[in-house]
Residue, then its C-alpha position, 0 to 999 in steps of 0.5 A: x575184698x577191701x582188706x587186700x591189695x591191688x596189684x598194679x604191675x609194671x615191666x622194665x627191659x633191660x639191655x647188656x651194651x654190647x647187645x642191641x638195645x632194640x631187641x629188648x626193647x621188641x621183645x618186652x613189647x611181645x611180652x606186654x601184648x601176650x600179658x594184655x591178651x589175658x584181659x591183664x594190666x601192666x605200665x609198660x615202661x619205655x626207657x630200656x636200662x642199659x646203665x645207672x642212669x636208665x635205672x634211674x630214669x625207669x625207676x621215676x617212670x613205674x613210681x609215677x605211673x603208681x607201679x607196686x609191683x615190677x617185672x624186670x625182663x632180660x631180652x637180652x644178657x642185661x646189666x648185672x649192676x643196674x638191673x640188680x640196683x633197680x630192684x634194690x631201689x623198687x619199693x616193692x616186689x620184683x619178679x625176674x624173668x629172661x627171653x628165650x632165643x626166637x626161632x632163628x632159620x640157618x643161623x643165630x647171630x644178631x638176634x640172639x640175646x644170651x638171656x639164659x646165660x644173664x639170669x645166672x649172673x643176675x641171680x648171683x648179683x641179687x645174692x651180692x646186694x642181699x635183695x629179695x626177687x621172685x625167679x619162676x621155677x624155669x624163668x626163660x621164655x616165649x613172650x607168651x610163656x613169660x606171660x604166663x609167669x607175670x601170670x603166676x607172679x600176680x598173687x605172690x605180689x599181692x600177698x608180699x605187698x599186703x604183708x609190707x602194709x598190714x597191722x595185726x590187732x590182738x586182744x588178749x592175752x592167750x587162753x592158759x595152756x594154749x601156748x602152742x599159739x604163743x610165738x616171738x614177735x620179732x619175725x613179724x617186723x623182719x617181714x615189715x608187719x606191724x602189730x597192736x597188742x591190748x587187753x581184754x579190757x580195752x575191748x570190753x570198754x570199747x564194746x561197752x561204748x557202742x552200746x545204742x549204737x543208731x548202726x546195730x538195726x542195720x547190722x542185725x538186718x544184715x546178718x538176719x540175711x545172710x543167716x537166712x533159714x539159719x537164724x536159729x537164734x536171733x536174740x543174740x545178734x544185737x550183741x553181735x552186732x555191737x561187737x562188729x561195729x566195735x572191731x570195724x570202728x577199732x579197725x580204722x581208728x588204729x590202723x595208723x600208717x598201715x593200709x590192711x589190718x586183721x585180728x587175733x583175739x582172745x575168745x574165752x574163757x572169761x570172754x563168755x561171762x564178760x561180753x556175753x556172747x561167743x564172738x565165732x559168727x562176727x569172726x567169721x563174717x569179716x574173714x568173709x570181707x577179707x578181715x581174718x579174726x584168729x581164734x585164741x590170740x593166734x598171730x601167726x594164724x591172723x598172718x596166715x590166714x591173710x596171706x591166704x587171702x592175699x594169694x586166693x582173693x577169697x575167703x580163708x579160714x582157721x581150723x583145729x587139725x582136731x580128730x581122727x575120722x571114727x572107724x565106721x564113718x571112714x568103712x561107710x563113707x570113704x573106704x572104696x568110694x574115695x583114693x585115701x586111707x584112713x590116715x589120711x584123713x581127719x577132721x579139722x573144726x572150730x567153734x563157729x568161726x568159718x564163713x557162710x559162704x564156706x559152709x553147706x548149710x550155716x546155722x547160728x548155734x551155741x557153743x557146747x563145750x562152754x554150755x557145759x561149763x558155763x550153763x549147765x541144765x539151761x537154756x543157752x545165753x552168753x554161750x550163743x554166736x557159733x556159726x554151725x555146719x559142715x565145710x563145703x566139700x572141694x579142693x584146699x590148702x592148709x598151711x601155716x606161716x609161723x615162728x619158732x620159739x628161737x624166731x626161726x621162719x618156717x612153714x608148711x604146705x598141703x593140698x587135699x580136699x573136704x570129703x562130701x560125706x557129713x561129720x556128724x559133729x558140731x562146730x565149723x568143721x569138715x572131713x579132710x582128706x590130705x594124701x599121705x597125711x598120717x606121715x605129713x603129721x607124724x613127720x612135719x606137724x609134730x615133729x616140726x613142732x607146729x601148733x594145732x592150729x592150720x589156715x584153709x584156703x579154698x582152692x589149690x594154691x600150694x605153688x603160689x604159697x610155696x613162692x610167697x615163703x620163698x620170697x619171704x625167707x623161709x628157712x623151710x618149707x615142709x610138704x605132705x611128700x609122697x610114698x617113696x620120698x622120706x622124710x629126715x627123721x622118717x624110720x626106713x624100716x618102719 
């Protein structure tokens, strides 16, 4: 994936005067070891911070060494001004982390460190200077643990960074009566994204201008390829075709001064009429290179999808948190043979929007619900371009990063899985299995007012996201809370 960053990490010992220097210094170098055992990279910084000027002159050292991410290590008490301004002074995120004491025989003098004790003033000071830091959940360690905790660190990084370089490009403007997808902006450059809004228009002249494209054979090839024995429809992917080239084109000719870029577009109703093809499979074929294309104008979905892509390294997708599972599906399929009521599932789908790589068979279809309204009793044309099948079963996460209508920050969290059991259906779609679900809905979703939309990453990455919105600001962070745990507004009594 080439939309996303690289973590290039560095680590920075820092040291209370009164403390000798040298045991900080020794346990960053057991720290560096156990990181790179992993098979990992870190700048290991050799000027130790005892006061300003260290900071300073450590702080020339990881930005000449290309650092974009930094590990300030306690070995010892550590200098609450210097190491908390050496974090204020990074451009970039910064993980805060202390030793644990070293086993010590029959007495604990002059190797002990009193880092347990500096990480709270440390934590204090950062409040003081009002900088953001990444603390882990228990953050005083072995160097092997701490190892661990750079570990964990990495895809926390790499998402902060993403976002602090990342430009979202919309064509729109929203579908009438989607205003669930509608959310103030201004949220999205307090987190230092940029963002590009144009019209329909400007798209439909940009894709009338690659017409003849000499790229389009190639492309046609590619996605003939991929599709394989799914090429159900192969006349309409020169259209496709020209639509990637011209998103990709747009892409690099308005990233600006950012770095990554992804798309929230507008993909009916007049999409169809106008550009003559359902958009779904190109959208599905840059999320697969790490270029989210939300659906329906959705910026905040576009924000969630890339941060799940930042935090995975993989495809992510867009769903609708759409249906309840019929009755006699979740008696045949799931009733006995999973560990899940039958509200705890329901079945989350879209057009055609995710990946091949996600789906267990993708077949190039047409969109039905547009067919009906669009080309009654004919032969699909300008509502072909779905990508169609079942999601492949396994764990996820679905989460969502939004706005509220007053420009507060708040998410939500939920792992679960997709039920190996077909859906019967059309679209991208599958059968989630979330636990607990039915309260999470009734208690997070709605009554927390989020939009239909959810982003899907494929894995469990619940404690990564958790500590990117963590990092990030979030005012709150809901989760799908286990029986016995109530929700605020959940009766007692029901």
């Amino acid at each position: 994936m080439k939309n996303i960053p690289e973590v290039k990490l560095g680590i920075v010992a820092v040291s209370r005067d009164c403390f000798p220097m040298s045991l900080s210094a020794s346990r960053r170098e057991a720290v560096v070891k156990a990181f790179e055992a992993k098979g990992k990279t870190i700048f290991n910084c050799q000027t130790t911070v005892e006061n300003e000027k260290d900071m300073l002159k450590a702080l020339d050292e990881v930005k000449a060494a290309g650092c974009n991410a930094l590990v300030v290590y306690l070995g010892n008490f550590g200098p609450e001004s210097a190491e908390t301004l050496l974090a204020k002074k990074f451009d970039g995120p910064v993980m805060f982390v202390a030793a644990a004491e070293e086993p010590c025989g029959n007495e604990l003098k002059d190797r002990r460190g009193d880092a347990y004790c500096g990480m709270l003033n440390a934590s204090y000071n950062l409040a003081l200077r009002n900088i953001k830091a990444y603390i882990p959940e228990y953050p005083v360690g072995t160097p092997a643990e701490v190892a661990d905790m750079i570990e964990e660190f990495l895809p926390v990084a790499r998402a902060v960074v993403g976002l602090r370089n990342l430009k979202i490009i919309t064509f729109g403007p929203r579908p009438q009566d989607f205003l669930a997808c509608n959310a103030p902006i201004k949220q999205l450059y307090n987190l230092g994204v940029e963002i590009e809004e144009n019209s329909e228009l400007d798209l439909l002249a940009a894709y009338n201008a690659h017409a003849n494209d000499p790229r389009i054979p190639d492309v046609i090839a590619d996605m003939a390829e991929e599709l394989g024995d799914g090429n159900k429809m192969a006349g309409i992917l020169p259209r496709l075709a020209q639509y990637e080239i011209t998103l990709l084109d747009w892409m690099e000719a308005h990233k600006g001064s950012r770095e990554y870029v992804v798309f929230a577009n507008k993909c009916w109703p007049a999409f169809q009429t106008e550009f003559k093809f359902v958009p779904c499979y190109v959208n599905s074929r840059l999320a697969d290179r790490g270029i989210p294309v939300a659906c329906e104008v959705d910026i905040y979905g576009a924000l969630s999808e890339y941060i799940g892509t930042c935090v995975s390294q993989d495809t992510v997708t867009l769903l609708d948190i759409n249906n309840s599972v019929p009755a006699d599906i979740y008696d045949e399929e799931i009733k006995g043979r999973f560990n899940y009521t039958h509200k705890d599932t329901f079945m989350g789908f879209h057009c055609g929007n995710t990946a091949r790589s996600k789906l267990r068979f993708g077949e190039m279809k047409y969109q039905l619900i547009m067919h009906r309204g669009l080309e009654p009793d004919v032969e699909p044309d300008i509502t072909r371009g779905t990508l169609e099948g079942d999601i492949v079963p396994g764990n996820i996460t679905f989460f969502r990063l939004q706005s509220t209508a007053d420009a507060q920050l708040r998410a939500y969290i939920a792992e679960g899985e997709v039920l190996p059991v077909a859906t019967r259906s059309f679209g991208a779609i599958g059968i989630f299995a979330i636990p607990e679900m039915g309260r999470f809905y009734r208690h997070v979703l709605i009554e927390r007012n989020y939009p239909h939309h959810g982003a899907v990453a494929f894995g469990k990455f619940g404690k990564a996201l958790h500590s990117v919105f963590t990092y990030l600001g979030c005012e709150e962070i809901c989760f799908n809370q286990p029986k016995g745990m109530l929700y605020k507004t959940e009766n007692p009594f029901a």
